[in-house]
C-alpha positions as CSV (number, residue, x, y, z in Angstrom):
1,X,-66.1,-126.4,-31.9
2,X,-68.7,-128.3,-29.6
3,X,-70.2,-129.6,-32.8
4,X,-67.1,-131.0,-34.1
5,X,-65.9,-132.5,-30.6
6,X,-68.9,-134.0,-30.8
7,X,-68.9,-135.2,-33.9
8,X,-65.4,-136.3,-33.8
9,X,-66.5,-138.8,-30.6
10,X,-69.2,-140.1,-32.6
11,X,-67.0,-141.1,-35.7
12,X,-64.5,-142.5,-33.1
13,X,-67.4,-144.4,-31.3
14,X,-68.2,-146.0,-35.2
15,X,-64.6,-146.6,-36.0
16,X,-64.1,-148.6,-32.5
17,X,-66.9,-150.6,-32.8
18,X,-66.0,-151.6,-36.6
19,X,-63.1,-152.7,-35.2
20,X,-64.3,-154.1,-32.6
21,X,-66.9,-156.4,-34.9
22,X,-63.8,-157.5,-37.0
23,X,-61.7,-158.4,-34.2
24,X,-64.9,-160.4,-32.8
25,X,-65.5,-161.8,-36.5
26,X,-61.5,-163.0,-36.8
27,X,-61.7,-164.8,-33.4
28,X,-64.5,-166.9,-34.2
29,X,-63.4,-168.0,-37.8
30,X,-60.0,-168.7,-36.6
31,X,-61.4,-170.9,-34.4
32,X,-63.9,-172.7,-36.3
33,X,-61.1,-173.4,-39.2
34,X,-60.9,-176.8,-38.6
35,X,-64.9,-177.3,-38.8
36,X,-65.0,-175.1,-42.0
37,X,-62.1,-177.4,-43.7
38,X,-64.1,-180.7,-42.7
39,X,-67.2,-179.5,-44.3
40,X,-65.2,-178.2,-47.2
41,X,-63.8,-182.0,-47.5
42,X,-67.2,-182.9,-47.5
43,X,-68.6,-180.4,-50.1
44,X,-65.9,-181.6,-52.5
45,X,-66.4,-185.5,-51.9
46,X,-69.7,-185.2,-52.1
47,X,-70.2,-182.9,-55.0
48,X,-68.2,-185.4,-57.4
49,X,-69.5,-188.4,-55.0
50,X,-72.6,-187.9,-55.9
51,X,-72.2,-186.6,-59.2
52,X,-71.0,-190.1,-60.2
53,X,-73.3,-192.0,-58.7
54,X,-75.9,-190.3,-60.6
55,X,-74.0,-191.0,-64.0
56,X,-73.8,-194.7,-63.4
57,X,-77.3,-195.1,-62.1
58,X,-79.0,-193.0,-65.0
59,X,-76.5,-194.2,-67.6
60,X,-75.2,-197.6,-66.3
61,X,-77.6,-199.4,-63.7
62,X,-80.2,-201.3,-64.5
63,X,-84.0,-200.6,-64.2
64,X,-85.1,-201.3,-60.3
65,X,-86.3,-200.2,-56.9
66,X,-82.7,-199.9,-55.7
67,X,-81.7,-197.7,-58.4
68,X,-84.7,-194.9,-58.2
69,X,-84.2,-195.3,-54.2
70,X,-80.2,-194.3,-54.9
71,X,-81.0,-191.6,-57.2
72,X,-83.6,-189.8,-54.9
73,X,-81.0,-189.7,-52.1
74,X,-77.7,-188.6,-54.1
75,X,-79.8,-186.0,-55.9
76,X,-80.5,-184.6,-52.5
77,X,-76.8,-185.1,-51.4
78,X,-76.2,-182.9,-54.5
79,X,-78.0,-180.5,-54.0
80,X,-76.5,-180.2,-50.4
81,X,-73.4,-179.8,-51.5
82,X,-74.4,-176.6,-53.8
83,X,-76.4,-174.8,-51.3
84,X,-76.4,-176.0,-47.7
85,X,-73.1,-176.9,-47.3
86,X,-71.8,-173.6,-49.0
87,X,-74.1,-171.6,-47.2
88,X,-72.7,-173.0,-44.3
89,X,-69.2,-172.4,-45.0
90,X,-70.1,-168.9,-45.9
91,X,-71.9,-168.4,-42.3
92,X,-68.8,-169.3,-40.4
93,X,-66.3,-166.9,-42.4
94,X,-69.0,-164.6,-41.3
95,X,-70.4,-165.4,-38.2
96,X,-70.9,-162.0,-36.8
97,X,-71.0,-159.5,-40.1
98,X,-73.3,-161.4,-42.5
99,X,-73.6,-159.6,-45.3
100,X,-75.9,-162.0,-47.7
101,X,-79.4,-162.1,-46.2
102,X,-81.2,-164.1,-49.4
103,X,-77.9,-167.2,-48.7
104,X,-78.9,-167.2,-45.4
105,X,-82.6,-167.9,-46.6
106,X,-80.8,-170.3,-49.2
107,X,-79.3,-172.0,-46.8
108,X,-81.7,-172.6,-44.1
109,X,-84.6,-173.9,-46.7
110,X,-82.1,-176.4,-48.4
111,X,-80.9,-177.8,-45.1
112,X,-85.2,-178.8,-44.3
113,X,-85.7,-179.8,-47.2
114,X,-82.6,-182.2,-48.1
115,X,-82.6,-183.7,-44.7
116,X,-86.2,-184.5,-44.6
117,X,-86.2,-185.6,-48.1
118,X,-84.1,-188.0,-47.0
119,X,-85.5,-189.2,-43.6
120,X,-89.2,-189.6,-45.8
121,X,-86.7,-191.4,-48.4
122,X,-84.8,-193.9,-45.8
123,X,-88.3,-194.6,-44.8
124,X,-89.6,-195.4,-47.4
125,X,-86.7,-197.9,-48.0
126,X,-86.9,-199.7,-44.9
127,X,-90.5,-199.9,-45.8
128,X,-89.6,-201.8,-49.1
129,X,-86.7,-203.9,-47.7
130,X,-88.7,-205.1,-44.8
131,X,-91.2,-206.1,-47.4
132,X,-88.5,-207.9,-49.5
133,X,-86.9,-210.2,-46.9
134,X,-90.0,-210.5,-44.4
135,X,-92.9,-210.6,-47.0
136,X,-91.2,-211.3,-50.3
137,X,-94.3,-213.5,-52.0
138,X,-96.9,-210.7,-50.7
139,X,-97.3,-207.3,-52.4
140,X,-94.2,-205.4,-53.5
141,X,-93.3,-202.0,-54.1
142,X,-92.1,-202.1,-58.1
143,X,-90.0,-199.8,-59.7
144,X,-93.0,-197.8,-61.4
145,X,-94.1,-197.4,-57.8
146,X,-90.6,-196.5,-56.2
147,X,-90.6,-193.6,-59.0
148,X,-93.7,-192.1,-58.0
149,X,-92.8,-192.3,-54.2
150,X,-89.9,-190.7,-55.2
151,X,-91.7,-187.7,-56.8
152,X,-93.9,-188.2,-53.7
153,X,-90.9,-187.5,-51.1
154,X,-89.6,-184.1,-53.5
155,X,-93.1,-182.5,-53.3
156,X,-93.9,-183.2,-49.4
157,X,-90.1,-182.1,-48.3
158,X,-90.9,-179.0,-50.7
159,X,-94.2,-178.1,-48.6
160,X,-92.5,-179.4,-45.2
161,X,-89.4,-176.7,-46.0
162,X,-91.5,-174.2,-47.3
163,X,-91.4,-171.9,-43.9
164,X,-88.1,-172.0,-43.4
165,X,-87.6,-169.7,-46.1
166,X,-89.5,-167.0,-44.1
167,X,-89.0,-168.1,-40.8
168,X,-84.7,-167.7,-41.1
169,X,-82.7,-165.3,-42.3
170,X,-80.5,-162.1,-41.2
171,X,-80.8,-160.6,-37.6
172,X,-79.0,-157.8,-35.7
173,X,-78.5,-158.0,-31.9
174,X,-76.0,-156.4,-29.3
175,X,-73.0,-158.7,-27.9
176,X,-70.9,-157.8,-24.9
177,X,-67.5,-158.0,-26.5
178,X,-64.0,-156.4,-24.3
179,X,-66.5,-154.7,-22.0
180,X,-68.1,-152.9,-25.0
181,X,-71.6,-153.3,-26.5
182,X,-71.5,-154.5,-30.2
183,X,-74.3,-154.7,-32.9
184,X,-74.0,-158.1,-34.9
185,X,-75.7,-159.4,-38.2
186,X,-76.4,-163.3,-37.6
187,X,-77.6,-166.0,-40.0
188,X,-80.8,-167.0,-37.9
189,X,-84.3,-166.3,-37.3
190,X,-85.1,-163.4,-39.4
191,X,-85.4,-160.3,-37.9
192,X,-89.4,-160.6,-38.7
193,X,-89.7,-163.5,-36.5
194,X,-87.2,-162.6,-33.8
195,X,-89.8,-162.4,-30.8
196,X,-92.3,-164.8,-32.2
197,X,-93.1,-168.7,-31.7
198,X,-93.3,-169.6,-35.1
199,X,-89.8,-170.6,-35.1
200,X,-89.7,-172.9,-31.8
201,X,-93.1,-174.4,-33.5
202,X,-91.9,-175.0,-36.7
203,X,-88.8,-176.9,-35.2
204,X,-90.4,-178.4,-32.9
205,X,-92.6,-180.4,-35.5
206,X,-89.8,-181.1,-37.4
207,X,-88.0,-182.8,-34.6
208,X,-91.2,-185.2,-34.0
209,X,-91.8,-185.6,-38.0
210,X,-87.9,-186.7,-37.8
211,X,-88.3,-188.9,-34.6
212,X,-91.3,-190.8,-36.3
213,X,-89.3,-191.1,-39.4
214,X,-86.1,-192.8,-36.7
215,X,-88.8,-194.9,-34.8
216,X,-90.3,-196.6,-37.9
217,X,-86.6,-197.1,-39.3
218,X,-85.6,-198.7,-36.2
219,X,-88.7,-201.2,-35.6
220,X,-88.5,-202.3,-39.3
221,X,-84.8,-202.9,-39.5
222,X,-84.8,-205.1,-36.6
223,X,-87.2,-206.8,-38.0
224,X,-85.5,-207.5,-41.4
225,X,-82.5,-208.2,-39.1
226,X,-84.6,-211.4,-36.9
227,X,-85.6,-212.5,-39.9
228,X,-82.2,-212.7,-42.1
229,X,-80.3,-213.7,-38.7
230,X,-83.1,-216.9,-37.8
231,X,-84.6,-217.8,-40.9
232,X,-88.1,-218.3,-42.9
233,X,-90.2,-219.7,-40.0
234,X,-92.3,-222.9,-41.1
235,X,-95.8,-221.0,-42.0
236,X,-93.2,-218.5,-44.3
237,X,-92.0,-222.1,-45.9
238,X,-95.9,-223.6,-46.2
239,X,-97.1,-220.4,-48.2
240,X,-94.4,-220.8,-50.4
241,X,-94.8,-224.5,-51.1
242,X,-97.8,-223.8,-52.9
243,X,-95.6,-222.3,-55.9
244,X,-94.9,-225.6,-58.0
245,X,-91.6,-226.5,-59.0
246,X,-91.2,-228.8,-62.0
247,X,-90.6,-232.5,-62.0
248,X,-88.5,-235.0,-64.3
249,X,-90.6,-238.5,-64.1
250,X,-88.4,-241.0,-65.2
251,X,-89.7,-244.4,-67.4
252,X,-91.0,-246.5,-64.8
253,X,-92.7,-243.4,-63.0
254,X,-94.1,-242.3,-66.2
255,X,-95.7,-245.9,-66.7
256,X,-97.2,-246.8,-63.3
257,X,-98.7,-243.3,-63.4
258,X,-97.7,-242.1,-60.2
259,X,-97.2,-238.3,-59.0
260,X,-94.1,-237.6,-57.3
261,X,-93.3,-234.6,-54.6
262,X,-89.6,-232.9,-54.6
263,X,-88.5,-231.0,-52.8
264,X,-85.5,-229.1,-51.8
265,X,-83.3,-227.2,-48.5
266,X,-85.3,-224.2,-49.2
267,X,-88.7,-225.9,-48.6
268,X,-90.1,-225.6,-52.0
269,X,-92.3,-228.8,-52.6
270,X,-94.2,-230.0,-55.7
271,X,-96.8,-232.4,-56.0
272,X,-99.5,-233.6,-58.3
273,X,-97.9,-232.3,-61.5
274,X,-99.5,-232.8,-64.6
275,X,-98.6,-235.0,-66.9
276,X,-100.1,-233.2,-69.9
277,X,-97.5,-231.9,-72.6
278,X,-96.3,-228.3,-71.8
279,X,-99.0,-228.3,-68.8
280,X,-95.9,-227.8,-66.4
281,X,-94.0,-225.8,-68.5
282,X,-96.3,-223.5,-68.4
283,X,-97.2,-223.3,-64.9
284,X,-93.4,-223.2,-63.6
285,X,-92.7,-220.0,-66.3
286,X,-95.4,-218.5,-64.5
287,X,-94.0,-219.2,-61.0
288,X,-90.5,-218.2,-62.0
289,X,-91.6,-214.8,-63.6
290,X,-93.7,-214.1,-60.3
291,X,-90.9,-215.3,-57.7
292,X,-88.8,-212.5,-60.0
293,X,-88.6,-209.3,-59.5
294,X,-86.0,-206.2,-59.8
295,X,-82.9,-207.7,-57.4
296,X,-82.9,-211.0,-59.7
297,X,-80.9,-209.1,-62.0
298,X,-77.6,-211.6,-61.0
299,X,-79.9,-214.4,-62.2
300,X,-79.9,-215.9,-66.3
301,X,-83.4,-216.7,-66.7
302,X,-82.1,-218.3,-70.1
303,X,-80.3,-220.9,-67.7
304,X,-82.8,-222.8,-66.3
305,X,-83.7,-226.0,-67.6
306,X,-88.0,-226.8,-67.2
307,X,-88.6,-230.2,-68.7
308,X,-92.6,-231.9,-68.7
309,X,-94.0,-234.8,-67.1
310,X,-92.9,-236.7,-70.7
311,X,-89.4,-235.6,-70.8
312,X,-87.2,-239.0,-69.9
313,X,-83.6,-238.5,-67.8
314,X,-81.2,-241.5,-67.5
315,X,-80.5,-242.2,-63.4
316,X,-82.4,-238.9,-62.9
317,X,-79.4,-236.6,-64.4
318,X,-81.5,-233.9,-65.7
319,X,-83.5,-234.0,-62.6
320,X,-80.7,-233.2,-60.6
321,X,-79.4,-230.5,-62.9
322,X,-83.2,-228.6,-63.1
323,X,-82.9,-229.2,-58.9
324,X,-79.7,-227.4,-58.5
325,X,-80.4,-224.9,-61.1
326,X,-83.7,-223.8,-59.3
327,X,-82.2,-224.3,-55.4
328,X,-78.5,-221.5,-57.3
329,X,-81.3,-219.1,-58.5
330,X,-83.0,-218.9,-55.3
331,X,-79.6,-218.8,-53.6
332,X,-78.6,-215.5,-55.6
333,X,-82.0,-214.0,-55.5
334,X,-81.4,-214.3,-51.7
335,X,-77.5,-212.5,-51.8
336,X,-78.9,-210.0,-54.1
337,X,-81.9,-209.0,-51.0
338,X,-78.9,-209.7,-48.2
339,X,-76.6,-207.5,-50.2
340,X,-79.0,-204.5,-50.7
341,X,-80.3,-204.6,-47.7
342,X,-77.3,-204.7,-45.9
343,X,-76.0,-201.4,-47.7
344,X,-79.4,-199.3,-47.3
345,X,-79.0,-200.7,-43.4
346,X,-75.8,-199.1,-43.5
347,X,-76.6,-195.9,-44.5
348,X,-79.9,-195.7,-42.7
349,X,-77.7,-196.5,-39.6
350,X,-75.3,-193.2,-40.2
351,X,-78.4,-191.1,-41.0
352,X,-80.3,-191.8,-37.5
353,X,-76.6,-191.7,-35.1
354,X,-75.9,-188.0,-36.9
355,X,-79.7,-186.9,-36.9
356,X,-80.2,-188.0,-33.0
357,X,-77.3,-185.5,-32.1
358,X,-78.2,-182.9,-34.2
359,X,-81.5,-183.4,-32.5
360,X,-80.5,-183.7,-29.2
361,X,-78.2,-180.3,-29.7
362,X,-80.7,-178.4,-31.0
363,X,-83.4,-179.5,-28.2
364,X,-80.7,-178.8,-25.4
365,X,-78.7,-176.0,-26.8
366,X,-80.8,-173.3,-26.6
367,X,-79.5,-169.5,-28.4
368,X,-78.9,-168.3,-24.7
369,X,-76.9,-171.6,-23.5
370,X,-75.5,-170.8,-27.5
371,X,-74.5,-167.2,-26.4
372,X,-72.8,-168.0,-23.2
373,X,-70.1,-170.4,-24.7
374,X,-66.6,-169.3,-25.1
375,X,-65.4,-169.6,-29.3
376,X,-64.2,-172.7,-28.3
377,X,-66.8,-174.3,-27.0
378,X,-68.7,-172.7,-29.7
379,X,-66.3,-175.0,-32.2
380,X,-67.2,-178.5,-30.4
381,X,-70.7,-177.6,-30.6
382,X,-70.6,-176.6,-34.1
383,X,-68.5,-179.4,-35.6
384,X,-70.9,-182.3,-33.6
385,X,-74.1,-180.0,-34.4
386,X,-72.7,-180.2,-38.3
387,X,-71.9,-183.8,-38.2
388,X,-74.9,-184.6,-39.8
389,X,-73.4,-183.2,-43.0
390,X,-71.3,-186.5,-43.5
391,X,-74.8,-188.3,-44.8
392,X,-73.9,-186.1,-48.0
393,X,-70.8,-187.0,-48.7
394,X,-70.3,-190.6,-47.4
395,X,-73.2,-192.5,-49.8
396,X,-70.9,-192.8,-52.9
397,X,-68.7,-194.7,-50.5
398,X,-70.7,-197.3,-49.1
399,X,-72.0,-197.6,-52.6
400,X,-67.9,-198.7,-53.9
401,X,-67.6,-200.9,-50.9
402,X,-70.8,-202.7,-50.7
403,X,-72.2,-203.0,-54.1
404,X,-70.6,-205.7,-56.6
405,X,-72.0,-204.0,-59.5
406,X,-71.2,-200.3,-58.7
407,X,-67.6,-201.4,-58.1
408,X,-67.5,-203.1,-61.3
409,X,-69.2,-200.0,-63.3
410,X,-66.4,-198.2,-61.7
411,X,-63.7,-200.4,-62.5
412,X,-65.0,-200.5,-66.0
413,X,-65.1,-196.6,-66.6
414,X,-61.2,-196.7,-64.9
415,X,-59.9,-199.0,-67.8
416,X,-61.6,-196.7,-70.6
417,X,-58.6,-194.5,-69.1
């Protein structure tokens, strides 16, 4: 009879504390709801986001910087959306009884490696755009080059990531719960690490890894921004006048033998041109096809008149029109940099607001601090901490508001409906 009492008490000790769990369990989804339906928005606006935007720059965009640069970001987004995001939704149903140890693993390495894929991929950009509007007649990065860097940025957020996969996982511990002591399975560090510092260390690198990544955003935007917001400065405008520009010498030019200089508002000058046959004609293709590159694409090449030294224009009409041809396609070369740059700043700008607080929660908000907050509490923290989660659903949207040709992709696939 002692041997059943006792085992009746033990069975009724299990059964409480099962309870006891689910009870726990219920109160914390219930009150993360609203966090788990705006990540669930996100998952779905950025799994067929994201999905499109890849379609119309594999299928539709042209060949260009911009276009691998969009790619290597919305893959990552999409991926996101199938694992991290998920996983995360999955954690919170299950904040207290988590029963899939290998999504938690899932999880936690997809999370690394999409968000510093994409801090190593933002940098890179501001990289390139600082070189395009500060620099654009010294070395660029071309699109062969973009590809690689984007192979570059997969392989070195792989090995970055790589520990999180052992690091985090399932742990138990004991939570006070109603005055009762109650064993919990968490999504965290794994129970293999639990007492160790391999953790702290590993986050702690990523944090500076992700700081440095900010910092050298930051410096090289506001850069790009003096420079669109005051202008070329004179030295900028006296290394590009060497590039010649083409002249029309009219009858009496032509026979007193005299050189002329033109120039334009953009501080383009030409001087001493040649007047042997097909001389200049060669020398301006070359300067056009250099002063080209992959965000000229707005640009008919076919358009532009180049005339030699023997070519005759009444009242300088042809002159003019070559002028004003040459001072439109610098023009649109210019919107097309301005445009771009402009959208990249954008979402550059979104990435380091959301990845500053997720820093500054995870640098303040230690797992005791975590512990000692009511489910509430627990639900501000979470919704802020997971904030950064919009960077995978938002790009497809800056992409239809900002860019001329994505919108008119769009519109085009809407009228085959």
């Amino acid at each position: 009879n002692g041997n059943t009492n006792a085992d009746n008490g033990t069975g009724l000790h299990v059964v409480m504390e099962s309870e006891l769990l689910d009870q726990m369990n219920d109160e914390m989804k219930r009150a993360v709801t609203p966090v788990t339906i705006f990540i669930g928005i996100e998952t779905f606006l950025g799994f067929f986001g994201n999905l499109f935007v890849l379609y119309v720059f594999i299928k539709r965009y042209h060949d260009c910087n911009f276009r691998y640069f969009v790619l290597c970001l919305a893959f990552l987004d999409f991926i996101s959306t199938l694992t991290t995001m998920p996983g995360e939704i999955i954690t919170q149903q299950f904040w207290y009884k988590y029963p899939f140890p290998v999504v938690c693993k899932v999880k936690s390495f997809f999370n690394v490696f999409t968000v510093t894929g994409e801090a190593l991929c933002l940098c890179i950009i501001a990289v390139e755009r600082h070189r395009k509007v500060c620099a654009p007649f010294r070395w660029q990065i071309r699109p062969r080059q973009a590809l690689i860097l984007c192979g570059v940025i997969y392989c070195v957020a792989f090995v970055v990531s790589l520990p999180a996969w052992f690091l985090w996982g399932s742990q138990q511990d004991v939570r006070l719960y109603n005055g009762r002591n109650v064993t919990v399975t968490v999504c965290g560090k794994d129970s293999n690490y639990e007492n160790s510092r391999q953790p702290l260390v590993f986050g702690t690198s990523l944090s500076v890894l992700f700081g440095q990544c900010l910092i050298v955003m930051l410096v090289l935007y506001i850069l790009v921004a003096r420079r669109l917001i005051l202008g070329r400065p004179s030295a900028q405008r006296r290394h590009i006048s060497c590039a010649p520009t083409v002249s029309k010498l009219s009858m009496s030019q032509r026979k007193s033998n005299q050189n002329t200089e033109i120039s334009d508002e953009s501080g383009f000058t030409n001087s001493d041109v040649s007047t042997r046959k097909g001389k200049s004609t060669t020398e301006s293709s070359k300067t056009e096809s250099r002063s080209l590159d992959d965000e000229s694409e707005a640009v008919d090449k076919d358009k532009v008149c180049v005339t030699d030294a023997e070519t005759t224009c009444e009242d300088g009409a042809l002159e003019v029109r070559h002028k004003q041809r040459i001072r439109r396609r610098r023009r649109d070369k210019a919107n097309i940099v301005r445009r771009k740059t402009y959208i990249m700043f954008v979402l550059t700008i979104i990435f380091i607001v959301t990845t500053i607080l997720y820093l500054t929660l995870l640098a303040f908000i230690s797992e005791e601090i975590l512990k000692s907050l009511n489910i509430y509490e627990k639900t501000v923290y979470l919704f802020f901490f997971r904030l950064v989660f919009i960077n995978h659903a938002i790009n497809p949207f800056v992409y239809g508001c900002l860019d001329p040709k994505f919108k008119q992709i769009l519109g085009d696939i809407k009228n085959m409906f």
